[in-house]
C-alpha positions in Angstrom: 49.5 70.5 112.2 50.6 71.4 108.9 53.3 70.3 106.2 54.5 73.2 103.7 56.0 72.1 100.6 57.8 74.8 98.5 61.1 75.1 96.1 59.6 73.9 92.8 59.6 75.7 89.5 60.8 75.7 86.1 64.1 74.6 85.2 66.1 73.3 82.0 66.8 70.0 81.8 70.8 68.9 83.8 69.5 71.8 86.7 69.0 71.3 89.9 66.3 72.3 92.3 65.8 72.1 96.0 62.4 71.0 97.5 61.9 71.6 101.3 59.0 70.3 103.7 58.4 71.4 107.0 56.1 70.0 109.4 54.5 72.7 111.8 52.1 72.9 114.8 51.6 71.8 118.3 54.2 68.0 117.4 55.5 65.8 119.4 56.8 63.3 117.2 57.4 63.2 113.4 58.0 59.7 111.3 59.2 58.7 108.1 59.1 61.7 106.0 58.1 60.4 102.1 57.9 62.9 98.6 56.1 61.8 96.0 55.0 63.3 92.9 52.3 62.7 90.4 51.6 64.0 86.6 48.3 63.9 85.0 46.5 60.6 84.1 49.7 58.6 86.6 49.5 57.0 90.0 51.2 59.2 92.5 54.8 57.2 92.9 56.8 57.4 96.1 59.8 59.2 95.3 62.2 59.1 98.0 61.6 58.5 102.0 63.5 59.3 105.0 63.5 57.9 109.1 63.6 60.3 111.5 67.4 58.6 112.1 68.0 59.6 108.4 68.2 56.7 106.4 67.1 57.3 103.2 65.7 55.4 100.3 65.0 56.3 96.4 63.1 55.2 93.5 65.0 53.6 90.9 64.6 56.2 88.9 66.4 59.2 90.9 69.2 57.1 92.4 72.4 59.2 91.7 70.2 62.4 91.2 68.2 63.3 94.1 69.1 63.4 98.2 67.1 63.4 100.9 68.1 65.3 103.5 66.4 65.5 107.6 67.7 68.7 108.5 66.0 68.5 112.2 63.3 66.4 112.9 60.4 68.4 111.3 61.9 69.4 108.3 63.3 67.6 105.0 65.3 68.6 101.8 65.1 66.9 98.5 67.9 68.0 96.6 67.2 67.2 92.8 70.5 67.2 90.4 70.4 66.3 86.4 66.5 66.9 85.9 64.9 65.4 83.4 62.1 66.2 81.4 60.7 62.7 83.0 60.6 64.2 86.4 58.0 67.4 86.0 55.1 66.4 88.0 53.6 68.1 91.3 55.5 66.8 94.0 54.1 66.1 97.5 55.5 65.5 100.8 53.7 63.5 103.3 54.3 62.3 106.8 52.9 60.2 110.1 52.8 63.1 113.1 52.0 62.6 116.4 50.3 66.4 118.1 50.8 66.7 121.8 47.8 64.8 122.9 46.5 63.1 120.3 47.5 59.6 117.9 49.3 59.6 115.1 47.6 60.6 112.0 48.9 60.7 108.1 49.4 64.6 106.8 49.7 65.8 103.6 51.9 69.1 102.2 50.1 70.7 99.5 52.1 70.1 96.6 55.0 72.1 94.4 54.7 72.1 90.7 58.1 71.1 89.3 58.8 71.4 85.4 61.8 70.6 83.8 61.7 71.8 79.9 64.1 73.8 77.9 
């Protein structure tokens, strides 16, 4: 089982990006899918999370900006609006998966680097 992460980069501040997350392998049941990010010298913060029926929650700090999006139920969108220079940080997406034949266990994506600066 693996999670991919991808869709960061550089971008002035008001862009937008779109994050993605995809959970692959031998699955049989994905959970709440979570991104978080973290910046040096910080506590990795919980960003946004999503149910696998698609309710969606946000920090206080993105609320208006970002979405989260469960586009089947392996695979997420964060779609970020009016960046900031406060949101670069490497963001990471995480989730609880259940393999065919095995207990749920806690995976990680690898991280995209996303920069917002003029």
């Amino acid at each position: 089982v693996q999670l991919q992460a991808s869709g960061g980069g550089l971008v002035e501040p008001g862009g937008s990006l779109r994050l993605s997350c995809a959970a692959s392998g031998s699955i049989f049941s994905v959970g709440t899918m979570s991104w978080y990010r973290q910046t040096p010298g910080k506590q990795r913060e919980l960003v946004a999370q999503i149910t696998s029926t698609g309710s969606a929650t946000y920090v206080s700090s993105v609320k208006g900006r970002f979405s989260l999006s469960r586009v089947n139920a392996n695979t997420v969108y964060l779609q970020m609006n009016s960046l900031k220079p406060d949101d670069t940080a490497v963001y990471y997406c995480t989730a609880p998966v259940r393999p065919y034949g095995s207990s749920w266990s806690e995976y990680w994506g690898q991280g995209t680097q996303v920069t917002v600066s003029s």
